[in-house]
Every structure is written in structure tokens, then in C-alpha cells.
Z-matrix of the N, CA and C atoms (Angstrom, degrees):
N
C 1 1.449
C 2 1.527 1 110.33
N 3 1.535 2 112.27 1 -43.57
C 4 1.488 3 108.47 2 169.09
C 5 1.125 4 142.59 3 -34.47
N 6 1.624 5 93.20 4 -58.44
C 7 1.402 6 121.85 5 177.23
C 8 1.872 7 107.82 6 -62.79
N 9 1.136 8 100.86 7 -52.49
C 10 1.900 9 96.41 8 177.64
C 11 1.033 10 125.78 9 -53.10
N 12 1.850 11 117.99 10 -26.37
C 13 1.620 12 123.76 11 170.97
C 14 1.267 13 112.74 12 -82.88
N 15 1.839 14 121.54 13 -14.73
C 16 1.398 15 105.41 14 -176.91
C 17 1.571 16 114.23 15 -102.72
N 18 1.397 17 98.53 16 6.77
C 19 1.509 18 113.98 17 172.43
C 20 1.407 19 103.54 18 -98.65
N 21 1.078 20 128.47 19 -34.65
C 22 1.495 21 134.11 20 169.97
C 23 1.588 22 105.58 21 -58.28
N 24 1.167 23 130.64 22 -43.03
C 25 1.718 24 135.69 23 -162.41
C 26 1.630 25 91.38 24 -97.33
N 27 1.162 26 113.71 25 -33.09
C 28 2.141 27 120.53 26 172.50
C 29 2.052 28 91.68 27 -60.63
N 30 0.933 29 137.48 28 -37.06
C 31 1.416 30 157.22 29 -105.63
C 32 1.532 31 75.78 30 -118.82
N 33 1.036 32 107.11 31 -97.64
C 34 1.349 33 130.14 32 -176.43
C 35 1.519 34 139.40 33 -31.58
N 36 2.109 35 87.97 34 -44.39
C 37 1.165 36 97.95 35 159.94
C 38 1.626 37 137.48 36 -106.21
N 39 1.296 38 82.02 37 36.55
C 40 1.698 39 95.30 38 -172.18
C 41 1.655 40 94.54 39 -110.96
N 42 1.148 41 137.85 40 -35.94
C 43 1.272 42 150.01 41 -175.89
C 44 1.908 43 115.23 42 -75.74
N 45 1.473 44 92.88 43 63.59
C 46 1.863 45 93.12 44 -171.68
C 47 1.858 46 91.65 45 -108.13
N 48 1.241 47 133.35 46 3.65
C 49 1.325 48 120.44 47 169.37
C 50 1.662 49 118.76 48 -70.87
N 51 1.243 50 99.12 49 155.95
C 52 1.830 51 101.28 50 -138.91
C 53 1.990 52 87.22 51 -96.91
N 54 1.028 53 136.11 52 13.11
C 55 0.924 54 140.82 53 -129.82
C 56 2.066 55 87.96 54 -146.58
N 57 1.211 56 115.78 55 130.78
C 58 1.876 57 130.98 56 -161.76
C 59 1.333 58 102.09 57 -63.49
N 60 0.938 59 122.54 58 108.71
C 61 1.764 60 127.13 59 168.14
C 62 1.168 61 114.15 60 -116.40
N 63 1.646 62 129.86 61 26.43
C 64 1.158 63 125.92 62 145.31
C 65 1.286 64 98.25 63 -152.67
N 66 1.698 65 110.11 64 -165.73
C 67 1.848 66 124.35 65 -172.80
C 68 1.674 67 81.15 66 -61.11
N 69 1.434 68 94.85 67 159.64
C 70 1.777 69 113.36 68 166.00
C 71 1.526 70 95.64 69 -109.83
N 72 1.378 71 104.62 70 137.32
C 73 1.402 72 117.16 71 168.38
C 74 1.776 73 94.67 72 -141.07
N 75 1.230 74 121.72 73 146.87
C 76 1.598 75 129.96 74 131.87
C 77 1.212 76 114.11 75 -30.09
N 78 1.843 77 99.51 76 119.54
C 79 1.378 78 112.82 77 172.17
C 80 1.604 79 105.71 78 -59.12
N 81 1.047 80 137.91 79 -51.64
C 82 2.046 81 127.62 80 -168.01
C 83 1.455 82 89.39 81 -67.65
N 84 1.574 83 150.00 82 -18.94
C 85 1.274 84 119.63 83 -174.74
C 86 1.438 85 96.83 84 -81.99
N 87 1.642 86 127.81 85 -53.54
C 88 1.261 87 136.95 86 -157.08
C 89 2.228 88 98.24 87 -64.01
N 90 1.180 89 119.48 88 -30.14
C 91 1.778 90 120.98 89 172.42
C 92 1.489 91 94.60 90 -69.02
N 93 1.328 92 125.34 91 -51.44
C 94 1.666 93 106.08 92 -158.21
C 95 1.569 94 108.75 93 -96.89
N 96 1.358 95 109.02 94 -9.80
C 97 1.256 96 103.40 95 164.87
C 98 1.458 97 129.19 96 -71.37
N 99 1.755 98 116.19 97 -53.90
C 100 1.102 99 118.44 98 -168.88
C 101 2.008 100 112.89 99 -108.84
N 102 1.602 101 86.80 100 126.61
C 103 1.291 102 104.39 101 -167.46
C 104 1.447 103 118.36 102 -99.94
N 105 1.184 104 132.95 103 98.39
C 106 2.008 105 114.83 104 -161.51
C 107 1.688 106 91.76 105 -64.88
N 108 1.213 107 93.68 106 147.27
C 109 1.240 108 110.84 107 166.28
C 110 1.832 109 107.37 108 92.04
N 111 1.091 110 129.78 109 -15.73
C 112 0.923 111 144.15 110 -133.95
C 113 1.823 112 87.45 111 -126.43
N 114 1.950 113 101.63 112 -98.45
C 115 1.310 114 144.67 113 -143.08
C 116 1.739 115 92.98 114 -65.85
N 117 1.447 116 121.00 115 123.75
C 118 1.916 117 120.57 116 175.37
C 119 1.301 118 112.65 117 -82.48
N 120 1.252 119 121.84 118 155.13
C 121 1.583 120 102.12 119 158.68
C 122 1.157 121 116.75 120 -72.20
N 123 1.050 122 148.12 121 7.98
C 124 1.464 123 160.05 122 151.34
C 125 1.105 124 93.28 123 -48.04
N 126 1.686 125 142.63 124 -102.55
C 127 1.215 126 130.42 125 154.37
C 128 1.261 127 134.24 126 0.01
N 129 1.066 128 133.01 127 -33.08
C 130 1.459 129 139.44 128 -157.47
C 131 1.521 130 104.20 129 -91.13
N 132 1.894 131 106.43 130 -29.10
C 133 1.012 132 103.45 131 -153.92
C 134 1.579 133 102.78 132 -103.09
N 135 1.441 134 96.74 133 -26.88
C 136 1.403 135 115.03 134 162.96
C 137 1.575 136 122.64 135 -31.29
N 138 1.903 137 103.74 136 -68.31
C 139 1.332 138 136.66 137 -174.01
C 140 1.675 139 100.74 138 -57.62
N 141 0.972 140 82.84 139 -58.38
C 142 2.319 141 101.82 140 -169.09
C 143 1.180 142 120.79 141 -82.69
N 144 1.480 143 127.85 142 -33.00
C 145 0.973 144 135.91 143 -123.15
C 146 1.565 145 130.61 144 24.70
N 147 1.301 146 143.53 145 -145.77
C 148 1.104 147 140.07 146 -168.05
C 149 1.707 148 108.57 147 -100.44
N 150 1.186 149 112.57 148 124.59
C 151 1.383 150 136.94 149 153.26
C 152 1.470 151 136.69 150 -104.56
N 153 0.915 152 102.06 151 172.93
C 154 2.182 153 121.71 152 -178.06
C 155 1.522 154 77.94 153 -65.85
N 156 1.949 155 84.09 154 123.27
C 157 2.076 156 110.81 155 178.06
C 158 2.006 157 80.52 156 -136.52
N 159 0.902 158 82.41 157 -175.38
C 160 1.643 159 127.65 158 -168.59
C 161 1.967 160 104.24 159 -150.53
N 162 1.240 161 116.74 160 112.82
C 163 1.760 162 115.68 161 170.69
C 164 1.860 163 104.06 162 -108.43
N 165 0.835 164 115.21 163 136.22
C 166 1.319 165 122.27 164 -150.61
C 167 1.736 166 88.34 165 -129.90
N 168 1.346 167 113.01 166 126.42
C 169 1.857 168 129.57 167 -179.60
C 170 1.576 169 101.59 168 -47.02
N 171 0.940 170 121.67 169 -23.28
C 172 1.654 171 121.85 170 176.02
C 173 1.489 172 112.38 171 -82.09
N 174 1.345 173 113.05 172 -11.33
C 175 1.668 174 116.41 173 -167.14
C 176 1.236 175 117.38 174 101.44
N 177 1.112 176 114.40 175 -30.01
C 178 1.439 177 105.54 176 -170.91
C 179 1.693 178 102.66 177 -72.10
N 180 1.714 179 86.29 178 179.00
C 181 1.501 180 94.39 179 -177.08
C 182 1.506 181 101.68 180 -150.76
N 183 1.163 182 106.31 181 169.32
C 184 1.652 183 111.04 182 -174.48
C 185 1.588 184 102.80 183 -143.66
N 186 1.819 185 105.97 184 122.09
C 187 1.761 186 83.99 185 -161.36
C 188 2.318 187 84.76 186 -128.51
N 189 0.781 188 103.90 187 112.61
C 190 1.629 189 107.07 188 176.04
C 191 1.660 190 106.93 189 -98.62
N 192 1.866 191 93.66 190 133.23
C 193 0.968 192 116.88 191 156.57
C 194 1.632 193 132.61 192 -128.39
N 195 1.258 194 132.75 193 178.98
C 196 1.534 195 115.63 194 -136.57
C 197 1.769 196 83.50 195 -154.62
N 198 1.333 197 110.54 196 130.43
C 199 1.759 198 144.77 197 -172.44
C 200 1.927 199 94.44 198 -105.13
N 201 1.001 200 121.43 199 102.32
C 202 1.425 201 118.22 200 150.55
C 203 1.376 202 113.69 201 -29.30
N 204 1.326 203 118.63 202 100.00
C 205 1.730 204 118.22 203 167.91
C 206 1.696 205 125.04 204 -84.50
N 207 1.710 206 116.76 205 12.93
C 208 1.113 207 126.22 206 -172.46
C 209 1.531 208 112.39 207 81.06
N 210 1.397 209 123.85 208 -178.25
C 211 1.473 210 135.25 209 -162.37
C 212 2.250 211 98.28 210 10.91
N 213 0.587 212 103.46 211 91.58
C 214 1.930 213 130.74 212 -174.97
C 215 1.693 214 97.91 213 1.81
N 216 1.127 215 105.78 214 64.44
C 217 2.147 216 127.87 215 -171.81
C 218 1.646 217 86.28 216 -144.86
N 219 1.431 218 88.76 217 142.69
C 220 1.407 219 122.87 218 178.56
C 221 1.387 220 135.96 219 -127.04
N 222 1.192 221 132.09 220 107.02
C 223 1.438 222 123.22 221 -173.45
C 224 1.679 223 108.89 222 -80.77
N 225 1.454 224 94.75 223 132.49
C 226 1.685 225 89.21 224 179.87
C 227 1.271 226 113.13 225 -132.22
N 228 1.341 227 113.69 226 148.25
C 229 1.484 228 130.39 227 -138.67
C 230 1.659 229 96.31 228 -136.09
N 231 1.681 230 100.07 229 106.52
C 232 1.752 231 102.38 230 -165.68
C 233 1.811 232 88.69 231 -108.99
N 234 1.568 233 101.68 232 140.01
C 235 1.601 234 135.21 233 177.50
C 236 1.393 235 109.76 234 -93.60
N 237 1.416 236 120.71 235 115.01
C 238 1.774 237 112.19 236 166.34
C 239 1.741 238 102.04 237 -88.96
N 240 1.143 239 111.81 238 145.47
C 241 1.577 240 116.47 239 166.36
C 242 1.071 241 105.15 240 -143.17
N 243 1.110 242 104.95 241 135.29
C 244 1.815 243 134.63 242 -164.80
C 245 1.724 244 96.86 243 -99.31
N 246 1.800 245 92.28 244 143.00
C 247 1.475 246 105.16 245 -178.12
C 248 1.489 247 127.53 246 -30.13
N 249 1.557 248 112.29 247 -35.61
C 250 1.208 249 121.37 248 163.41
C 251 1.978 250 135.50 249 -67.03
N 252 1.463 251 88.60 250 6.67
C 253 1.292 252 99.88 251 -176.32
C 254 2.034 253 126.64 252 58.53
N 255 1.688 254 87.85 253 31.87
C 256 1.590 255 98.92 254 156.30
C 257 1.436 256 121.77 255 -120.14
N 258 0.776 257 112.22 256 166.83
C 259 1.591 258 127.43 257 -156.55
C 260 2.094 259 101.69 258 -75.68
N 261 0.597 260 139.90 259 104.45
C 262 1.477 261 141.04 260 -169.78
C 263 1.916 262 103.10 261 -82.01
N 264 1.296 263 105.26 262 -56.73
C 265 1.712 264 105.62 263 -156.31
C 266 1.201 265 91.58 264 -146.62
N 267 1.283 266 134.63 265 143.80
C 268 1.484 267 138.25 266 147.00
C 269 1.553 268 117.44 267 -101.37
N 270 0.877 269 147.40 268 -164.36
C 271 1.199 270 132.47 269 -172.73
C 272 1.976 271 106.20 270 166.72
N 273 1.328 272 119.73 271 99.75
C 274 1.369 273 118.81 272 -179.93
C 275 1.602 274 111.05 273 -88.58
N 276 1.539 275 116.23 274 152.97
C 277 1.357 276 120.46 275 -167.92
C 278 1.516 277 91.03 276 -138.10
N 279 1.144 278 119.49 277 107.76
C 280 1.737 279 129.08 278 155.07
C 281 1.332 280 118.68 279 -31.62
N 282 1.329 281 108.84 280 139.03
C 283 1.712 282 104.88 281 -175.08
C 284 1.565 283 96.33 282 -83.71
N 285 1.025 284 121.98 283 138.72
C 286 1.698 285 145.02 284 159.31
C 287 1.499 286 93.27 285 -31.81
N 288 1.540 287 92.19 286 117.80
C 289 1.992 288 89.29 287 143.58
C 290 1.793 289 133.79 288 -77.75
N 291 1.576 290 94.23 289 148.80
C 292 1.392 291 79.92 290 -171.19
C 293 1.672 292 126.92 291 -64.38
């Protein structure tokens, strides 16, 4: 479990190019949609369809998607999902100022 959150936060913070590396959704759909503990990727895939994941030897997975933050910057908002295919942690990352 350790290891999947510090690859998830490695994940996250490796991804500062200003430029879409996953599906774009609206940040208020991607908060009220996805619930940890709650939200499946079944759902996820439903809502979003499929985006830029990461599958991790433990099962997990790490799947980021990215909110238009204005002047062509993106806030992106990374999903943990646990072997069982529920949502573990979400976690939003502010788009960089220019």
C-alpha cells in the first residue's frame, strides 16, 4: 500500500508539463463525482471514459485526469484504485503558474 501512494505522489509530481496528459473533464464534475471509497472504475470509465493510468504489480492503478485551468494550464486530479477496482484516494494538483 505504501509503495502505491509513493508512486502515486512520484506520479503526480512528475507531471508539471502544461500541456493534457490525460481525458479533460471539469474540475466540479471530477469532486462530485469521484468518491474514495465509494466511486468504481467501472464508473470512472463510464463518467470519463478512459484516460492516462499507471498499473502498478500490486494492482493498483493510478489513472490522471486534467480540468482546463485557463491561459492553456491544466489542473490535474490523480485517482488511486485498489485491486478491487474502488477508488482509494483522489488527490488534485494545481496547474503551475506561468
Amino acid at each position: 500500500m505504501k509503495r502505491a501512494l509513493l508512486a502515486l505522489l512520484l506520479l503526480a509530481g512528475c507531471a508539471s508539463s502544461p500541456a493534457p496528459s490525460g481525458a479533460q473533464v471539469a474540475a466540479a464534475r471530477l469532486q462530485q463525482t469521484v468518491v474514495p471509497g465509494v466511486t468504481t472504475k467501472a464508473q470512472l470509465l463510464t463518467a470519463f471514459g478512459p484516460t492516462k493510468n499507471v498499473v502498478f504489480d500490486s494492482g493498483y492503478e493510478a489513472w490522471v485526469y486534467q480540468s482546463p485551468a485557463g491561459g492553456g494550464r491544466f489542473t490535474e486530479f490523480v485517482v488511486l484504485i485498489n485491486p478491487a477496482g474502488i477508488v482509494t484516494k483522489a488527490r488534485t494538483r494545481e496547474a503551475a503558474q506561468p
